[in-house]
N, C-alpha and C positions, 0 to 999 in steps of 0.2 A: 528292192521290192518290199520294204518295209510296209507295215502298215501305220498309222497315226494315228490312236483310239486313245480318246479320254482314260484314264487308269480305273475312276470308278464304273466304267461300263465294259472293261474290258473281259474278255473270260479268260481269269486266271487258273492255271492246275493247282489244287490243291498242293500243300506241302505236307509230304508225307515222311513219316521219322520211326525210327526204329525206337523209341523209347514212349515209355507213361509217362515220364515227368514231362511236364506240362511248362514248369515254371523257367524261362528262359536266363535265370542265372545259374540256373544246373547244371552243371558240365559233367556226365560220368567219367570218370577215367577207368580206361579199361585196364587187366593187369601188365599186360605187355607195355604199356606206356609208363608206368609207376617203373616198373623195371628195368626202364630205356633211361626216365628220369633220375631214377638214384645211383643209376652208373655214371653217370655226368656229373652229378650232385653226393660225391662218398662224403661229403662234410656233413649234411643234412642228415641223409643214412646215420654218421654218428652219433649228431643231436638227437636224431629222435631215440636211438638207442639211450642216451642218455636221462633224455626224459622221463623213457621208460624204468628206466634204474632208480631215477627221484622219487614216483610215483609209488612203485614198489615198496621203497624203504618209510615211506610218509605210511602206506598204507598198511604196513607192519608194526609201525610205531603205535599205529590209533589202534591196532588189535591189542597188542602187546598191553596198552594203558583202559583199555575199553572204553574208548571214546563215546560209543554212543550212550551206552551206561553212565559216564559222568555226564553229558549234558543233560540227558533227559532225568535222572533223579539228584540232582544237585544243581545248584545254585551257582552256578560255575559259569563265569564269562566265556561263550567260544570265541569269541579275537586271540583274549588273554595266550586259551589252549591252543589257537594255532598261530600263534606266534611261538612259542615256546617247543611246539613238533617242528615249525619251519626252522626254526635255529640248529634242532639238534640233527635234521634231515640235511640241512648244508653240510654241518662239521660229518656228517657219515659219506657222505658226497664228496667232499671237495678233497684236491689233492695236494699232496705235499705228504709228510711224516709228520709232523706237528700242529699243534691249535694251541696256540694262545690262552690260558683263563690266569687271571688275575695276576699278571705281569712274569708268570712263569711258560715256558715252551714242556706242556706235558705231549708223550708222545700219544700222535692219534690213536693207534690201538689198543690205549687202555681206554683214551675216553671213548671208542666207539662202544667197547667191552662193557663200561658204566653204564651207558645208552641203552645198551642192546637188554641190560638186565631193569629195565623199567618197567612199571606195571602201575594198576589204578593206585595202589597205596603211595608210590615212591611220587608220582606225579600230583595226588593231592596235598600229599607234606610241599611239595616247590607252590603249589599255588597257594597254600596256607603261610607257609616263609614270605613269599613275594607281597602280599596282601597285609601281611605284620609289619613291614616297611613301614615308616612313616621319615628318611631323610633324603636328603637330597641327592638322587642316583644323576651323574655327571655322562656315564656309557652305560645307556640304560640296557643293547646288545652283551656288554661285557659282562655285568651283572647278572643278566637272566641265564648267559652259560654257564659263571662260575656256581649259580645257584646250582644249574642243571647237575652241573659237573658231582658236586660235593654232595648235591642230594642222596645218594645210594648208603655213603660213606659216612654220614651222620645220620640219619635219620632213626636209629634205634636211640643213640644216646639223646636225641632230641624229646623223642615218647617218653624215656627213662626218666629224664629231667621234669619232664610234667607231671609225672606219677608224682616223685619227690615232691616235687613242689604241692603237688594238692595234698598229698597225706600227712606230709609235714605239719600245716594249719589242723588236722585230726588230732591231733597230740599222739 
């Protein structure tokens, strides 16, 4: 008993939907599904926990150095700057007991401890060092850690040495 009606004259029921969103690549997920999903999925679950721990540590770092303050009153490449937080965000991150800089295995809890003690001044001595460069860097990655790394640990006698040097020519 069907009947056989052209589709444009046919009288269709509206489709009615429990949602505003309108745009049909929308898919809400409700929370019981995300909860059904990440029990299926504990690897994900981890990841994003991990993410969340990257993001964290990045966004501590940029407080820590006052990111927005050096880009907006200085003349400060940000690639450069987040190249150098992405670096030092992996060695705080990543696992093992050791990191590499300059063909020695220092252990990671001092260099995170280095890290952790950065701020606007410590991070513009690394982009002033880095930018003094003029030879030819072979692991340009290895370079900008062991800079990272030593920045804390020179950076007074590096100011000292400049004083000398300009007051010297003073007589």
């Amino acid at each position: 008993n069907s009947k056989m009606e052209l589709q444009e004259v046919a009288e269709i029921d509206p489709n009615y939907i429990d949602s505003n969103y309108t745009d049909p690549s929308y898919t809400e997920v409700s929370h019981t599904d995300m909860e059904s999903y990440q029990s299926i999925h504990p690897e994900e679950e981890a990841n994003c926990d991990e993410i969340d721990r990257i993001e964290e540590t990045r966004n501590m770092i940029k407080s820590n150095i006052e990111y927005e303050y050096m880009i907006k009153n200085h003349n400060i490449s940000v690639k450069i700057l987040d190249e150098l937080i992405e670096i030092m965000v992996e060695v705080i991150v990543m696992n093992g007991n050791f990191v590499r800089i300059g063909g020695n295995e220092i252990p990671k809890v001092l260099v995170v401890r280095r890290f952790m003690k950065y701020d606007y001044s410590i991070m513009e001595y690394v982009l002033t060092s880095l930018s003094g460069n003029c030879t030819k860097v072979k692991n340009i990655r290895g370079y900008m850690l062991a800079t990272l790394y030593n920045a804390p640990a020179t950076i007074e006698n590096y100011y000292q040495a400049e004083v000398n040097h300009d007051m010297h020519g003073l007589g």
